[in-house]
N, C-alpha and C positions, 0 to 999 in steps of 0.2 A: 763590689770587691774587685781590686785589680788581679789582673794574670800575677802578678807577681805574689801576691794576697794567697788567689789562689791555690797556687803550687806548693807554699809551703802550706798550707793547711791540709793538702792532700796528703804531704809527705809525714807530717803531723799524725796523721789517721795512721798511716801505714806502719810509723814506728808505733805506736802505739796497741796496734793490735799482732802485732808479731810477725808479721806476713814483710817479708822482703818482695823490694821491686822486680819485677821479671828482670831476668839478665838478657842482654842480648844475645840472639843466637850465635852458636860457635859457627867460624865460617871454614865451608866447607872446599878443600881444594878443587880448583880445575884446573884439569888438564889444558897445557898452552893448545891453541891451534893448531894444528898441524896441514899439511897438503894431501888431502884424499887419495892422490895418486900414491903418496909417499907412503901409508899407511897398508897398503897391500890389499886382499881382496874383498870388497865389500859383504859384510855377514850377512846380508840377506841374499846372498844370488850363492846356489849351490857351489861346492867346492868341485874346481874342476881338478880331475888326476892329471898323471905324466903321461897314465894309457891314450889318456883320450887329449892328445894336442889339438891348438886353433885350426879348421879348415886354411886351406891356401887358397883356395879358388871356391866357387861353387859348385855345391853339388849336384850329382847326374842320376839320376831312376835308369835303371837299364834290370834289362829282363836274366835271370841267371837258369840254367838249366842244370841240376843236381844230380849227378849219378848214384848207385844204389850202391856204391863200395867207395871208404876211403884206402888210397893209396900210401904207402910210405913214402916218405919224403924227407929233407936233409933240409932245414933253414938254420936259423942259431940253432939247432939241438936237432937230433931225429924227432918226427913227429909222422903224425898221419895228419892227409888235408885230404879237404875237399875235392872231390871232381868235379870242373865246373867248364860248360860252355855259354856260348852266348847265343847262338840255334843250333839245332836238331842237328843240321848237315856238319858243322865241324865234329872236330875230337876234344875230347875234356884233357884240362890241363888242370894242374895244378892249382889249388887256392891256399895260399900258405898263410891267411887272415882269417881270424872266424868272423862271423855275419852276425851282429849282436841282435839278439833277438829270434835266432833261428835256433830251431834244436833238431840236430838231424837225427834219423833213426834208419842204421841200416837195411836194405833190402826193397827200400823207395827209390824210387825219381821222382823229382820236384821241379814246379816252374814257380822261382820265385818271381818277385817283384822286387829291388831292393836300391838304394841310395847308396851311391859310390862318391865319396868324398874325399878330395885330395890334401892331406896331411904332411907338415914338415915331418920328416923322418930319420934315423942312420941308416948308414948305407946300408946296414946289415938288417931292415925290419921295413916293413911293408911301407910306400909313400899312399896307399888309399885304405879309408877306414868307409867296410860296409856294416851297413843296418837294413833288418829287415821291413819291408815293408806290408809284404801281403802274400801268401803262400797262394798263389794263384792255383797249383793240382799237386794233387799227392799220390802216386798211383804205386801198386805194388809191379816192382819189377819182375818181369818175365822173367824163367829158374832158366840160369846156364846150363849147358852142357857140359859134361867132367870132360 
């Protein structure tokens, strides 16, 4: 039998036994191409916030010294910060940034360990964002004197 024999004999069967040919499958839209860049941020890599901007430079481990009292202090808003030095022998100054990862509890001194990363920033908010790295001592502060 030729192909052409064939085909109508198969088509033959098929009207005959009730059953319609498969249709083709409906086609299904896609989306044109677009440029990855142009698409915005890739769904697999976490979203990043507005808090936490790109590093501008690399970041620095530097050692931080915690005192046992936050101060009052004036940034955008009144708040209380951190006392912080960098050795024993200065004075604590101000840390108007909190340390993510640190949770302080007053009436401690602390020698952190911690990554100081320089951040685009406004003039009016911190250009360095710290994270904690390693709570090196926790010691209970000596009571003041009234």
């Amino acid at each position: 039998m030729s192909h052409l024999g064939l085909t109508l004999a198969l088509l033959a069967a098929l009207a005959c036994s009730g059953s319609k040919p498969a249709e083709p499958p409906a086609e299904v839209p896609v989306a044109p191409a677009t440029d990855p860049e142009a698409e915005g941020p890739d769904p697999a890599q976490p979203p990043s916030s507005a808090a936490e901007p790109e590093p501008t430079a690399p970041a620095q481990v530097q050692t931080l010294f915690v005192g046992p009292t936050l101060a009052d202090c004036q940034g955008e808003a009144p708040q209380k910060c951190l006392q912080v030095r960098e050795s024993p022998s200065e004075p604590y100054r101000n840390l108007y940034t909190p340390i993510a990862g640190f949770e302080y509890e007053p009436a401690y001194e602390y020698e952190l360990r911690v990554e100081v990363t320089p951040v685009p920033a406004p003039a009016d908010a911190s250009a360095l964002r710290y994270r904690l790295i390693e709570v090196v001592a926790k010691r209970k502060a000596p009571a003041s004197a009234p």
